[in-house]
C-alpha positions in Angstrom: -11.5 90.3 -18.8 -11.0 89.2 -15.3 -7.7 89.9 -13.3 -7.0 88.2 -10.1 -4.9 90.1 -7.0 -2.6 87.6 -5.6 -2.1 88.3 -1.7 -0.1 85.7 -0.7 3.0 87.9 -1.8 2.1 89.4 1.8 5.6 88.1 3.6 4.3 87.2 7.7 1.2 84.5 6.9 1.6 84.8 2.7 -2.2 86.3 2.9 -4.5 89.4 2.8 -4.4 88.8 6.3 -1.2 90.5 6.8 -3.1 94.0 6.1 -5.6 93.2 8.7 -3.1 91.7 11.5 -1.0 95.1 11.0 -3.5 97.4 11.0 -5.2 96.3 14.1 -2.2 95.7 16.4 0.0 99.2 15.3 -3.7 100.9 15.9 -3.3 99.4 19.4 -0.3 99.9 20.1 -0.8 103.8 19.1 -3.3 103.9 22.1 -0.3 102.3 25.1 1.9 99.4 25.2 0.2 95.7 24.7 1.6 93.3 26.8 -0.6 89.9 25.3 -2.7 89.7 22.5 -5.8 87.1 22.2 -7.3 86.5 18.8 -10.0 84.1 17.7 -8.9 82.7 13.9 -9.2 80.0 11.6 -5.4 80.7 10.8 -4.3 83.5 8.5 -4.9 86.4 11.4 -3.2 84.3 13.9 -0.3 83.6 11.7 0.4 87.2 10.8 -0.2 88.1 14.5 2.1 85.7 15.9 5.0 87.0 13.5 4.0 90.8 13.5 3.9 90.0 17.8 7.5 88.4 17.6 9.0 91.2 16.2 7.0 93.7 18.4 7.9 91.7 21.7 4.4 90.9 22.1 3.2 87.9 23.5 -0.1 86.1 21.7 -2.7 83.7 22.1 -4.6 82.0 19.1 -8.3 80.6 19.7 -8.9 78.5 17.1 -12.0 76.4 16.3 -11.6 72.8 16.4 -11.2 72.2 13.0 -8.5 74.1 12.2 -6.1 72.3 9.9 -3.2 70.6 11.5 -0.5 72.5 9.7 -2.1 75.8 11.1 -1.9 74.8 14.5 2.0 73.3 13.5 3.1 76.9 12.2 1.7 78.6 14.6 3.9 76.8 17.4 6.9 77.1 15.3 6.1 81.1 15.3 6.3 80.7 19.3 2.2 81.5 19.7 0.4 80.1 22.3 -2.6 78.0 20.9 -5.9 77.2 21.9 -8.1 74.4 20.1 -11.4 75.0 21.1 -14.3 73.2 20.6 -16.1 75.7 18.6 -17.3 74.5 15.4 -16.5 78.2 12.9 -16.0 81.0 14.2 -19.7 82.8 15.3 -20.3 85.5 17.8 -20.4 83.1 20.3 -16.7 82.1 20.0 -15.7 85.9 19.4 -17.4 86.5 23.0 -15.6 83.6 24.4 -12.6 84.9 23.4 -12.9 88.5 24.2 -13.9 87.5 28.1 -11.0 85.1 27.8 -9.1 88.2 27.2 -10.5 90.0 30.0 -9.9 87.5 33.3 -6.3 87.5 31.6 -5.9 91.6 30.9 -5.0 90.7 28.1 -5.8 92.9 24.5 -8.5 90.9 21.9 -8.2 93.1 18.7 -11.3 91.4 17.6 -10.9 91.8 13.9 -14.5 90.3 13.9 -15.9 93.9 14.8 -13.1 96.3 15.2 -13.5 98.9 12.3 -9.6 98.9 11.5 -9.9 95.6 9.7 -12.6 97.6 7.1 -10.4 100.2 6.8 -7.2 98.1 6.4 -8.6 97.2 3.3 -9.4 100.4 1.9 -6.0 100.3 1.0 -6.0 97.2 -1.3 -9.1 98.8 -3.3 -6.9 101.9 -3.8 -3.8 99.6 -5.4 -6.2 97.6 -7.2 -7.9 100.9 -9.1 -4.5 102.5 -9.6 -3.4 98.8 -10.7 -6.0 98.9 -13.3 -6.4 102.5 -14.4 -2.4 101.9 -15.4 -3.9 99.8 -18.2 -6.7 101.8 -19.3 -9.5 99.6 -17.0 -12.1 100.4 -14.4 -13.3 97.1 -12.4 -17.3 96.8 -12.9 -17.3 93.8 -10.7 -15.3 92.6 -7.5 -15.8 88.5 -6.5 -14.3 87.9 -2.8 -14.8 85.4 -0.1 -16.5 86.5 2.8 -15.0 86.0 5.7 -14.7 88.1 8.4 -15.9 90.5 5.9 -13.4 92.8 6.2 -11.7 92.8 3.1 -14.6 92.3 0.6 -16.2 95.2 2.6 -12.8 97.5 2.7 -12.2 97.2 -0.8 -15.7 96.8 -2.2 -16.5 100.1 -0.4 -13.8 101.6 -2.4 -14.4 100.7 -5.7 -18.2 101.2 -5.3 -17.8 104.8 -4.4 -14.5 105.3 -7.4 -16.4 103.4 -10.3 -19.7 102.2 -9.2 -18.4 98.6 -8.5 -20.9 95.6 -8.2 -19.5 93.4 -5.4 -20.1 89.5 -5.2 -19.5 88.1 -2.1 -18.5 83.7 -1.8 -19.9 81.6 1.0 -19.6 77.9 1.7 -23.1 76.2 0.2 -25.0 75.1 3.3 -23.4 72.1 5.6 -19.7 73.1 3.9 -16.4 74.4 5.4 -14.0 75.6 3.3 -11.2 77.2 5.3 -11.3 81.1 4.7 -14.9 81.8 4.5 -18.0 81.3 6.0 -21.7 81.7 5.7 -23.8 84.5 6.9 -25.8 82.7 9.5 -22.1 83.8 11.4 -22.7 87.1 11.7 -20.3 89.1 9.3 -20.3 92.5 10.5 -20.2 94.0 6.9 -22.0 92.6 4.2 -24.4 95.3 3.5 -21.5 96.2 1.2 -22.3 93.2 -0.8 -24.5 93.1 -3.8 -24.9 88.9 -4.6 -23.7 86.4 -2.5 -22.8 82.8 -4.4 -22.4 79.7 -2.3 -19.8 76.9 -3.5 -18.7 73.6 -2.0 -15.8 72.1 -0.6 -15.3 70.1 -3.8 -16.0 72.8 -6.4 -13.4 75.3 -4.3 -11.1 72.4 -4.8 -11.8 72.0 -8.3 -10.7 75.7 -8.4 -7.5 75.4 -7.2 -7.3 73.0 -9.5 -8.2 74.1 -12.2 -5.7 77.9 -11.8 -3.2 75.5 -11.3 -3.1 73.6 -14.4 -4.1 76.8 -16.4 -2.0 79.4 -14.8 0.6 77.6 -13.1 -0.2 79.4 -9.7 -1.1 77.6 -6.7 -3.8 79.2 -4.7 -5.3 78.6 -1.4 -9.3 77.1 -1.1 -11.1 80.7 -0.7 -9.4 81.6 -3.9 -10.7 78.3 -5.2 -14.1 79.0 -4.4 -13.8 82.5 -5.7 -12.3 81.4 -8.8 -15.7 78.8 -9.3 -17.8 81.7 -8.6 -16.7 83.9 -11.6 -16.7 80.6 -13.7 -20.7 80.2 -12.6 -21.3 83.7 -12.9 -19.6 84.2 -16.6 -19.1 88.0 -16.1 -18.7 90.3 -18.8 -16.6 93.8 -18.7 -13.7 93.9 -16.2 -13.9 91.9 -13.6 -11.5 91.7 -10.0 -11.2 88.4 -8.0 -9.4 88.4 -4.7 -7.2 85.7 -4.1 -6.2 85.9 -0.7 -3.6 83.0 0.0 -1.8 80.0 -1.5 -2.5 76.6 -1.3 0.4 75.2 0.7 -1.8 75.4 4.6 -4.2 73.1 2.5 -2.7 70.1 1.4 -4.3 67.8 4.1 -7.8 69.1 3.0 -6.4 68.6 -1.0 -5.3 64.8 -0.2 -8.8 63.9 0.1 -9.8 64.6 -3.3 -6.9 63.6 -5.0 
């Protein structure tokens, strides 16, 4: 039996992302007063930064890599954020440098959710709910299928499960030459995946296919991550009690979803 845990009830950028956004910036702000954040994303981050900053009288800065859907960069100036498009292709160590020197001539803070250990621990947190979700119903998850991202969250909540139940963890890339907004392959750098068991890759069209396909079963419209999660569990055809992490909805996506309709 597999269960999905929807995180796009998360209220600033209707994602996981909201965890790792407030984690990292009440963490800083525990240590002084922050004056301007600067934050390489892709879009969930910034979008939970730039709200979490409004209400913190923060100011913030989004680096985003150049092909960041339009709608991101649209929200993003509605929430008030200053954006960057750069010309970076994903997000690698060599754009999270960019960004953190960026930071630096400007004195600015770069939370740098690409290494900074609060983003693993943010997500410690979501393991706990999801055992004390399933343990409710008389379950104990024998296998976890996230994206791999930043790796935070597969790592944060993988980590947790693994030491509760003995959780096998299956991390989802793009197959090789494929974006699919959300996750990204391991020739980025994720800091850590050594909490990761298997990794499946899955294209553009089969994380599409995804969406598609919990859609018209479910009635739930997920985001392309989620997609390609969803395609790895179908490839995969687990047995026992399985988790899948959905982290967003589909609504940032439509652009990309046009061009296979």
């Amino acid at each position: 039996m597999s269960f999905a845990k929807l995180e796009f009830f998360n209220p600033f950028s209707r994602s996981i992302k909201d965890r790792t956004a407030y984690t990292l910036l009440f963490s800083a702000l525990e240590n002084g007063n922050v004056g301007s954040v600067f934050e390489a994303s892709s879009g969930n981050t910034a979008i939970a930064l730039a709200s979490l900053s409004n209400v913190l009288g923060v100011k913030f800065r989004a680096y985003l890599p150049r092909p960041t859907p339009k709608s991101t960069r649209v929200l993003l100036s509605i929430l008030g954020a200053e954006v960057v498009l750069t010309d970076f292709e994903t997000i690698d160590r060599e754009m999270v440098e960019f960004v953190r020197e960026e930071a630096g001539r400007s004195g600015a803070l770069n939370l740098n959710q690409y290494e900074n250990e609060n983003n693993f621990l943010a997500h410690r947190g979501t393991g706990r709910e999801i055992a004390e979700q399933l343990e409710s119903i008389g379950k104990r998850p024998e296998l976890l299928i996230a994206g791999i991202g930043t790796s935070g969250h597969i790592a944060g909540i993988g980590s947790y499960l693994k030491e509760r139940y003995g959780t096998r963890v299956v991390g989802v890339v793009p197959a090789r030459g494929e974006r699919i907004p959300g996750i990204k392959g391991l020739d980025t750098g994720p800091k850590w995946v050594d909490y990761v068991d298997e990794v499946v890759e899955v294209t553009l069209e089969e994380a599409v296919a995804g969406v598609r396909e919990v859609a018209r079963l479910n009635g739930i419209l997920v985001g392309l991550s989620s997609g390609a999660v969803y395609r790895a569990m179908k490839e995969l055809k687990p047995e026992g009690t399985t988790v899948l992490i959905f982290p967003d909805d589909g609504f940032k996506y439509v652009e990309i979803f046009e061009k296979f309709s």
